[in-house]
MIKE-57738 format. One record per atom (N, C-alpha, C): residue in one letter; x, y, z. Coordinates in steps of 0.1 Angstrom, whole numbers, plus 5000, padded with zeros to 4 digits. Example, Ala and Ser with C-alpha at 12.3 -4.5 7.8 and 13.67 -1.06 7.14 Angstrom:
A513249435078/A512349555078/A513249675078/S512849785071/S513749895071/S512950005079/
***
This chain:
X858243354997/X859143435005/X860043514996/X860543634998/X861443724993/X862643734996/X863343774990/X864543754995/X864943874999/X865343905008/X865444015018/X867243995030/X867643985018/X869243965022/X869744105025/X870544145028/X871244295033/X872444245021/X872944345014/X874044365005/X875244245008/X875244275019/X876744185029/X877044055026/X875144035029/X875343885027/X875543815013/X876243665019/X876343575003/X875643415009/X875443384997/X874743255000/X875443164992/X876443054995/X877742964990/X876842814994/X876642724979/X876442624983/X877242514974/X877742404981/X878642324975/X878442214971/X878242124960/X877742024953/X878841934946/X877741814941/X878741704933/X878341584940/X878841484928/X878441314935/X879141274945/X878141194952/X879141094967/X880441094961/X880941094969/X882641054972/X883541174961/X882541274957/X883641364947/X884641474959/X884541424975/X885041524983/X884541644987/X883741684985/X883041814985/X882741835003/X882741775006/X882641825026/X883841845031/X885141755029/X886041815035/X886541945027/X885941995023/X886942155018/X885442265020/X884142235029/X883042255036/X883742335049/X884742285053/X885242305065/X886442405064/X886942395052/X888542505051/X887142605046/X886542625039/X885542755036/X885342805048/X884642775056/X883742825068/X885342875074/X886342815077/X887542855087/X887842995077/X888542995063/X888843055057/X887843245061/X886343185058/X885443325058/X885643415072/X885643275082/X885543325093/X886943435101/X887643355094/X889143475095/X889443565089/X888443615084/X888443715076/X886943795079/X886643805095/X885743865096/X884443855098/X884243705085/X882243735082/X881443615090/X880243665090/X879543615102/X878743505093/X879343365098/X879043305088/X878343145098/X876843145086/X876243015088/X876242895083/X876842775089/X877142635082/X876242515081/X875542495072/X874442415074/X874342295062/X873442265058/X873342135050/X871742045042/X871642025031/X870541945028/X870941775025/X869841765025/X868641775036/X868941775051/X868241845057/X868341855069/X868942035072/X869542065083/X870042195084/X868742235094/X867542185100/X866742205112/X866142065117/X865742065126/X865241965138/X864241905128/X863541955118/X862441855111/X863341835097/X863541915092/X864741855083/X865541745081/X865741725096/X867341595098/X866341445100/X864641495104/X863941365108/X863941305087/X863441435081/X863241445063/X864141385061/X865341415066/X866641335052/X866941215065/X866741175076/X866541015079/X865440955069/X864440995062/X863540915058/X864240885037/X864741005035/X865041015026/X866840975020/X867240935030/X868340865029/X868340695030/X867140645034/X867540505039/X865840435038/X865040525036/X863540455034/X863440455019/X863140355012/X862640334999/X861540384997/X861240444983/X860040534981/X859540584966/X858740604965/X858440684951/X859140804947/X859440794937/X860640894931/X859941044937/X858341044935/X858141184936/X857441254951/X857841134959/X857441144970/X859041204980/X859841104972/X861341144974/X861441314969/X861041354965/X861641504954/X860541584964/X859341544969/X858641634975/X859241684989/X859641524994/X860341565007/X861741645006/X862341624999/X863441674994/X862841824999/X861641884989/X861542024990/X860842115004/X860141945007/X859642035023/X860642035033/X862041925029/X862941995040/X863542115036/X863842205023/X864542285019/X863742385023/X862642365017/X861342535027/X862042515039/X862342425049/X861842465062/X863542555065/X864542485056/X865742515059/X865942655051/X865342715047/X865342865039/X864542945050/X863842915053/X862542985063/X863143005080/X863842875082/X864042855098/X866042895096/X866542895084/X867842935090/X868743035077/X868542975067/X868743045054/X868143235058/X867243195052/X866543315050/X867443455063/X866443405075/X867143465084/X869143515086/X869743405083/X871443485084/X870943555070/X870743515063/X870943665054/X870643755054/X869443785062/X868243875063/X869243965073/X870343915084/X870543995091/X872844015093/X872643975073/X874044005067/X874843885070/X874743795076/X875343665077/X876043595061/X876843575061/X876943455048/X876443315055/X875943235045/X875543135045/X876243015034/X876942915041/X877542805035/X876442625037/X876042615023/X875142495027/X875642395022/X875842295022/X876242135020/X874842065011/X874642094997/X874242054987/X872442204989/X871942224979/X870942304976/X870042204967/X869242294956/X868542274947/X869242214933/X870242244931/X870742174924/X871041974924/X871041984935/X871341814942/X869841774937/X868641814940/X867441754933/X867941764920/X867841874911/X868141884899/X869041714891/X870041704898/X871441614898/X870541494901/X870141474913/X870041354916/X868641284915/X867641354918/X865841314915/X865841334900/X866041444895/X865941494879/X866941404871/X868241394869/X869441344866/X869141204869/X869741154879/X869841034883/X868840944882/X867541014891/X866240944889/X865340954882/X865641004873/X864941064857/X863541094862/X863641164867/X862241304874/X862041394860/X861041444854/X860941534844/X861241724858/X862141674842/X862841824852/X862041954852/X860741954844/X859642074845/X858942084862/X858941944864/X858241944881/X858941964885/X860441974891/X861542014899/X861542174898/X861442234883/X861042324879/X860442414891/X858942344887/X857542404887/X858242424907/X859042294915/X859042314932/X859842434933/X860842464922/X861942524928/X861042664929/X860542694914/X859642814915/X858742844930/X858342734940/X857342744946/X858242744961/X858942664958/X859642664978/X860742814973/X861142844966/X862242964969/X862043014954/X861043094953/X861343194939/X862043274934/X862643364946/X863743474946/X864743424956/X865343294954/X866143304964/X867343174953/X868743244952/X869543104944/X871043194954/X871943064948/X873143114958/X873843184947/X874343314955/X875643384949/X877043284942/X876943184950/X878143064947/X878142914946/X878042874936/X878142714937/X878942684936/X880042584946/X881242544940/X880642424936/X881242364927/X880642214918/X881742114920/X881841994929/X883341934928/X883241814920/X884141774909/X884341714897/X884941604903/X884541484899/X885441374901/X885041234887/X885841194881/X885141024873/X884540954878/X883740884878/X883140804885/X884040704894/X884740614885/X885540574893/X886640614907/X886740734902/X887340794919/X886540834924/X885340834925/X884040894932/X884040764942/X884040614933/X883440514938/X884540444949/X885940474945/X886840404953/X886640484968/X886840644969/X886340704975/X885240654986/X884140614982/X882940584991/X883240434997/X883940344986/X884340214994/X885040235007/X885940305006/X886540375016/X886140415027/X885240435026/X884640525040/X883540445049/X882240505054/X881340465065/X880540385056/X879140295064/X878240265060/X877440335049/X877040285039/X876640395026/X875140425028/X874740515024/X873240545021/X872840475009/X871240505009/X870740404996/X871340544981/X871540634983/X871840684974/X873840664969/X874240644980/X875840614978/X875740454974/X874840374973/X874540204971/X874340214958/X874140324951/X873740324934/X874740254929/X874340214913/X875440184905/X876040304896/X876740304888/X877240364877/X876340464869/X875440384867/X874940464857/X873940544864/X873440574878/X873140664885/X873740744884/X875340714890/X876040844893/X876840874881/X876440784870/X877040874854/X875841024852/X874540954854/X873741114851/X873341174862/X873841154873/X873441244885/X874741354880/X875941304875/X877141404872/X876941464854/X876241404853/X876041514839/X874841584839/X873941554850/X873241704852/X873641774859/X874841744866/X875041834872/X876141904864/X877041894856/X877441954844/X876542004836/X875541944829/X874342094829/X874442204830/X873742174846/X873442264856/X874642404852/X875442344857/X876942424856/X877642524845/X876842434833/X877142524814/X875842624815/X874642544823/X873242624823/X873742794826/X874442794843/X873942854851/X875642924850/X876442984843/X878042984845/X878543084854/X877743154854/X877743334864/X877743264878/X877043174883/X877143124898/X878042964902/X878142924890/X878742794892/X880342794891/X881342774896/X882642734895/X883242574901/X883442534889/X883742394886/X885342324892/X885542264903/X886542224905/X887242074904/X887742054902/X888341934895/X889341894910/X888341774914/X888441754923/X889541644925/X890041584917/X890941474913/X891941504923/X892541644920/X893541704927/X894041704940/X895341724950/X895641714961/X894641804973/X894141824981/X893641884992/X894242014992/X895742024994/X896142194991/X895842234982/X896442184968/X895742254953/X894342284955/X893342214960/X892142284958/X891342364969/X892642344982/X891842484992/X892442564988/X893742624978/X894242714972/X893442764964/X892242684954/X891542784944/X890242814952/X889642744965/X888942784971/X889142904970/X890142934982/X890643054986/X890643154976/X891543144968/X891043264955/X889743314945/X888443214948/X887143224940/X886343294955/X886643264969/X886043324983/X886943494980/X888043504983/X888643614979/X887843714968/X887843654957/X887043714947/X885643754948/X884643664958/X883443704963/X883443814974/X884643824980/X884643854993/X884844044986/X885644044976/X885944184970/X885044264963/X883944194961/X882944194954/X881844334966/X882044274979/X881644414988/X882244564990/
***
């Protein structure tokens, strides 16, 4: 598939370990873009279409082979590039997604020590010309990651990890981030909810001027 975006559009995806916060400031983005005009799509991996959401039921809570997990991973991401991605951009939309290809990278590659040449080899094959204009990356220690998740709903088998999961799911994804510096901006999530929809706001601003 080619990427056949109109100028207009941007493609903003937001990453980091369970409980680093990263969905609630999901929601000041989309409000933020939207008041300021742009015609904007809100979606999410795994899942983001009707066969997608069945993918990440299986891949959230069925036990599996590492590379059966990373395959599924990428046949829900084709379908969510093909059936919703692809299209808002194709027709000037921005598009805001709730974890991309980096989350494999992070968490099958990183975490589940996947050789990162086959993650490689999918990324090249489900979206060759296609990466986001924006990754926000949200930073947290582990330990506030984990108090965090205690906190909340029933956990997935991926939020049930120990430590040293979510120590290299977060240092690939630091990687990722030194890898890739032109698209990644790193937020240090430790911080209060206003401090960090304030830098939102001025790194979307910055994208936004960029048209």
């Amino acid at each position: 598939m080619t990427d056949n975006r109109t100028r207009s559009s941007k493609f903003i995806t937001f990453e980091g370990i369970d409980g680093a916060g990263k969905s609630t400031h999901i929601a000041f983005a989309g409000r933020y873009l939207e008041q300021r005009g742009i015609a904007l799509v809100s979606s999410r991996e795994p899942g983001g279409t009707a066969l997608g959401e069945k993918l990440r039921a299986l891949v959230l809570h069925e036990t599996m082979d590492l590379e059966t997990e990373a395959l599924l991973m990428f046949a829900s991401r084709r379908e969510h590039i093909a059936q919703v991605i692809a299209p808002a951009l194709a027709r000037g939309a921005w598009v805001i997604s709730d974890r991309f290809t980096d989350a494999s990278f992070a968490y099958q590659g990183g975490g589940r020590g996947m050789d990162r040449s086959k993650l490689e080899a999918l990324e090249q094959w489900v979206h060759p010309h296609l990466q986001p204009d924006l990754t926000l990356l949200f930073d947290v220690p582990l330990a506030v990651a984990r108090a965090r998740l205690d906190a909340t709903r029933a956990l997935d088998k991926f939020e049930q990890e120990q430590s040293d999961f979510f120590a290299a799911t977060r240092n690939e994804y630091l990687r990722r981030a030194a890898q890739f510096p032109q698209r990644f901006h790193l937020v240090d999530a430790t911080r209060t909810i206003a401090e960090i929809e304030t830098e939102i706001a001025g790194v979307l601003d910055a994208l936004l001027a960029q048209d």
